[in-house]
PLY file of the C-alpha trace (Angstrom):
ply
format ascii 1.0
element vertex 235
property float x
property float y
property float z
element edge 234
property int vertex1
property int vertex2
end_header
-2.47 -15.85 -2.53
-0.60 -13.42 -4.74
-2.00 -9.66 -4.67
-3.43 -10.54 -8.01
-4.66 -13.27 -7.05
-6.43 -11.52 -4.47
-8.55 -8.68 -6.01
-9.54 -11.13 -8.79
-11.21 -13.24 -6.09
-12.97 -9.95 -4.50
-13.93 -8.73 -8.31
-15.35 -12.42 -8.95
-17.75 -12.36 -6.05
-15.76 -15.56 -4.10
-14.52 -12.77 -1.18
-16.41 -9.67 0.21
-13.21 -7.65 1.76
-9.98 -7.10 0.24
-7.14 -4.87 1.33
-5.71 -2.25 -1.08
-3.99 1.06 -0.96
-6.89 3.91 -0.83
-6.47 4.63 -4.52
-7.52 1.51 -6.06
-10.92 2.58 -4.55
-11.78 6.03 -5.45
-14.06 6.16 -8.48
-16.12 3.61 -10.31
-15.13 6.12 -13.43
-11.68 5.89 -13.13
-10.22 3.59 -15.55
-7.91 0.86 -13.57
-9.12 1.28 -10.05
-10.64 -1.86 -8.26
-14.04 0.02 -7.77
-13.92 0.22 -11.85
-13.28 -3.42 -12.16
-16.24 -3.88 -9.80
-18.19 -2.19 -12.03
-17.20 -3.93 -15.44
-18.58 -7.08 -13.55
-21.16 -5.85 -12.04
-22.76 -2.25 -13.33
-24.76 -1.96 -10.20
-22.14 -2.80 -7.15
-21.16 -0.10 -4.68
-17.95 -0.35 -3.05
-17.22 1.13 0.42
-14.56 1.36 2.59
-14.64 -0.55 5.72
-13.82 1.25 8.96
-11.80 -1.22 12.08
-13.97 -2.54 14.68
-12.56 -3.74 17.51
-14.13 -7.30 18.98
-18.32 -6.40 20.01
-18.65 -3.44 18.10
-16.54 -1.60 20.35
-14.23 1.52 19.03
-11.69 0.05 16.70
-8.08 1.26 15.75
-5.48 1.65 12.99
-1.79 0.82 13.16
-0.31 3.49 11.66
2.90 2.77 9.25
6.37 4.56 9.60
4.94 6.04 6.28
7.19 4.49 3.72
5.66 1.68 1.63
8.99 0.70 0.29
12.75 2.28 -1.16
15.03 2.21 -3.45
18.70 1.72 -3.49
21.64 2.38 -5.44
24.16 -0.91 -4.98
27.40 -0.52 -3.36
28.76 -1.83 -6.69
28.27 1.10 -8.27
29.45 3.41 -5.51
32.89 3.87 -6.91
31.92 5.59 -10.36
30.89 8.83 -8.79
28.98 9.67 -12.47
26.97 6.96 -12.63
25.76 7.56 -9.21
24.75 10.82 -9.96
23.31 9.79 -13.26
21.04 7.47 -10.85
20.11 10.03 -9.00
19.03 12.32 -11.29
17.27 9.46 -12.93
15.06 8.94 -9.62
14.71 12.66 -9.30
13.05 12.74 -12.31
10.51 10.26 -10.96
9.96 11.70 -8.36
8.74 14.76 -10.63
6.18 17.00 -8.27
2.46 16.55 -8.46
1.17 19.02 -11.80
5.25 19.58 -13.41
5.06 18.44 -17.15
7.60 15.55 -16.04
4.73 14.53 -13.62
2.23 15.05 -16.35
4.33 12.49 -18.74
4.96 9.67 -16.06
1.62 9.61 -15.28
-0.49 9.82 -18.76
1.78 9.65 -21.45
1.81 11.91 -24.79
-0.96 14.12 -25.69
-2.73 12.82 -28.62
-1.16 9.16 -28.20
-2.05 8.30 -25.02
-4.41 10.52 -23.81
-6.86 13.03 -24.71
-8.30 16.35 -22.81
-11.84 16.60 -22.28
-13.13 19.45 -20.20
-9.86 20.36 -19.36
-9.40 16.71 -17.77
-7.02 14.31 -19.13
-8.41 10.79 -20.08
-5.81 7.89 -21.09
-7.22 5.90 -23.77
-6.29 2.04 -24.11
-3.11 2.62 -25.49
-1.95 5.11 -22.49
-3.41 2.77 -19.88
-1.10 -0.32 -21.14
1.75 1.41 -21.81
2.39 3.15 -17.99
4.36 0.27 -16.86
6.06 -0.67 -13.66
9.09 2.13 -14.27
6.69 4.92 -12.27
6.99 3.26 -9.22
10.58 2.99 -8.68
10.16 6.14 -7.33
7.31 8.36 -6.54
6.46 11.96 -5.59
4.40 12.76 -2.12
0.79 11.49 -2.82
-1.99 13.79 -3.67
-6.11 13.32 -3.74
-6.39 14.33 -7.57
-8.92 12.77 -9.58
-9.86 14.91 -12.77
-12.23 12.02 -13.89
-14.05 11.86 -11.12
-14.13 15.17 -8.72
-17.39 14.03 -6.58
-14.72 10.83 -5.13
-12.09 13.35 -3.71
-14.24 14.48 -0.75
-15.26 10.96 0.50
-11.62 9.58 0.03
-10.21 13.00 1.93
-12.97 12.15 4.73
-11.48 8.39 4.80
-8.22 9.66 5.16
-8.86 11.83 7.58
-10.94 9.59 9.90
-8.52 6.48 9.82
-5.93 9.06 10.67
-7.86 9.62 14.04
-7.75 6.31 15.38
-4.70 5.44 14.79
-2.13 4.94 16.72
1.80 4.83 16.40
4.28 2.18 17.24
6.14 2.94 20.67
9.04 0.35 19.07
9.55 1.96 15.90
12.48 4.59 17.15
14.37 1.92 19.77
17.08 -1.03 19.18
16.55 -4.56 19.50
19.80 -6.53 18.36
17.05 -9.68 18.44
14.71 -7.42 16.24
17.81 -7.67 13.64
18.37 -10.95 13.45
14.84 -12.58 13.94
12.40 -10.04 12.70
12.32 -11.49 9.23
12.00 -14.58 10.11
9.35 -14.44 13.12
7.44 -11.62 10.52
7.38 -14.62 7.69
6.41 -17.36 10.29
3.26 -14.57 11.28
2.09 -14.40 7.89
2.53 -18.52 7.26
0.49 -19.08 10.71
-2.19 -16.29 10.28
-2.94 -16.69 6.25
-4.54 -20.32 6.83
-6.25 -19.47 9.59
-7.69 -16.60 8.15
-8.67 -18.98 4.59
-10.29 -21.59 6.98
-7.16 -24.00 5.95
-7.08 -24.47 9.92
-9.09 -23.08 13.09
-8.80 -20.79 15.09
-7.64 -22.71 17.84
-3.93 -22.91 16.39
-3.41 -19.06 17.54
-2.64 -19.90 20.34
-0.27 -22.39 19.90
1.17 -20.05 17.09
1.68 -17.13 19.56
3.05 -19.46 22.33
5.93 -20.36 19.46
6.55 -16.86 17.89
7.04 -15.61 21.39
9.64 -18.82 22.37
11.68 -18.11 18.81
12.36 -14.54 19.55
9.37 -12.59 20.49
9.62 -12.14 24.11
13.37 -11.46 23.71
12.46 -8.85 21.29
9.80 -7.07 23.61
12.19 -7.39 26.97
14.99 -5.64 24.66
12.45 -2.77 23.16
10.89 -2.40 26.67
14.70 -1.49 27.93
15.39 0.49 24.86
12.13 2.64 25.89
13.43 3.22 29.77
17.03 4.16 29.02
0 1
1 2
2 3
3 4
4 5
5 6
6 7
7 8
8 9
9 10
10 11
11 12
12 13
13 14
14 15
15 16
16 17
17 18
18 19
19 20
20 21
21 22
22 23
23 24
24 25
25 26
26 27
27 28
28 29
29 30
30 31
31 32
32 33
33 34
34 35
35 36
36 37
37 38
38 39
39 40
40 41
41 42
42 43
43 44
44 45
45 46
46 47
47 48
48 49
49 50
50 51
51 52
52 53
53 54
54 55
55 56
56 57
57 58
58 59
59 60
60 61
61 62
62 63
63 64
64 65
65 66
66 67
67 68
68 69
69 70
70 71
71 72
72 73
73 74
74 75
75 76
76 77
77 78
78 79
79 80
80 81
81 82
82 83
83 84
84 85
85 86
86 87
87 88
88 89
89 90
90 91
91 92
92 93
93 94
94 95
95 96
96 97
97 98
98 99
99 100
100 101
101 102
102 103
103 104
104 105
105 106
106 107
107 108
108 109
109 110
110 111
111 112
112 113
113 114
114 115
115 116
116 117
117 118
118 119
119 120
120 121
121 122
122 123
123 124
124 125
125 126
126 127
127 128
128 129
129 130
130 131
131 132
132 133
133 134
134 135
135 136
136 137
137 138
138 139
139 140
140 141
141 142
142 143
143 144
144 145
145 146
146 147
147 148
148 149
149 150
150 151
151 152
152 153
153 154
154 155
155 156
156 157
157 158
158 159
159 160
160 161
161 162
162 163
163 164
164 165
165 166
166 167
167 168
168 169
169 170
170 171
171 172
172 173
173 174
174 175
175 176
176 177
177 178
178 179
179 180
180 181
181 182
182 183
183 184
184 185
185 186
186 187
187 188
188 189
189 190
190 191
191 192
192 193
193 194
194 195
195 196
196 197
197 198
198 199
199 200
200 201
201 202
202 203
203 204
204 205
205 206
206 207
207 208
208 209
209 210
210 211
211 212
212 213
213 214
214 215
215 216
216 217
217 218
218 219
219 220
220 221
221 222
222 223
223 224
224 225
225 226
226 227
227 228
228 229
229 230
230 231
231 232
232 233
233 234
């Protein structure tokens, strides 16, 4: 299923959990989060966020992320016109605006008056502004902050998330090392993870083929991969 795919499913009732970045879940008031999609369908629904578990209740965990969620790059094509590189740059600079600059302001609710109106000192897109933010903002993006203006009473509770999946989680002892198997399997054995998990997860087979699915991921480059990490980590 595509991401869109997805969240409609969990907005139309047919799932009860569904994985999105914390934003999406912040205020039933906020115009374009999940939680306010929830509530278009259903006035009364209360959304939560679910805490890991780990199997019989026991203490659960979070695998932390090296932090990106993506990047952007300039192509080597266009590494010989020394202008137009630095016309790029300054082009993702300026997306990268900080949190409360008036480029900031722009990229994120448009013109005063046009797309958005203030209200209490808060600034509240209308239909227009909401539409028109397109897909250009997240090129490139500035550090992430807990601001919501149109709905204060959500910032504590998602700052308290934060904060307590940041406890249990735990880092990635492979992230720093070398693996020349990592390099030229890890795509491939990552893609054949998703294919073998996703229909186990729908029901599309049981859970019986984990094992079998392990057994193969760690014959196709697995095991090769955690001998070279685990010699990476000693030297």
């Amino acid at each position: 299923m595509t991401f869109a795919q997805c969240q409609g499913a969990f907005l139309g009732g047919k799932i009860g959990i569904h994985s999105e970045g914390l934003g999406n879940f912040y205020s039933p008031t906020l115009a374009g989060t999940a939680y306010y999609k929830l509530r278009q369908a259903e006035p009364n629904a209360e959304l939560v966020g679910l805490y890991s578990t780990g199997p019989g209740g026991a203490k659960g965990v979070t695998r932390n992320t090296q932090g990106p969620f993506g990047f952007t790059a300039i192509p080597a094509t266009v590494g010989k016109d020394a202008e137009r590189v630095k016309e790029l740059l300054r082009i993702l600079d300026y997306l990268a605006s900080p949190f409360g600059s008036e480029e900031w302001s722009f990229l994120n609710y448009g013109i005063e008056g046009v797309d958005y109106q203030v209200t209490n000192g808060v600034p509240v897109q209308n239909d227009r502004g909401i539409s028109e933010r397109g897909d250009l903002t997240y090129v490139m993006a500035n550090l992430p902050v807990l601001y919501i203006p149109a709905a204060p009473d959500a910032v504590a509770p998602a700052q308290q998330m934060a904060f307590e999946i940041m406890k249990v989680g735990i880092d990635d002892p492979s992230w720093p090392l070398y693996s020349p198997t990592y390099v030229t399997k890890g795509p491939e054995l990552t893609q054949f993870g998703f294919d073998t998990i996703t229909p186990i997860v729908t029901g599309r087979q049981p859970l019986s083929a984990l094992d079998d699915a392990i057994k193969e991921w760690k014959s196709r480059g697995g095991d090769m991969m955690r001998q070279e990490f685990e010699q990476s980590l000693k030297g």
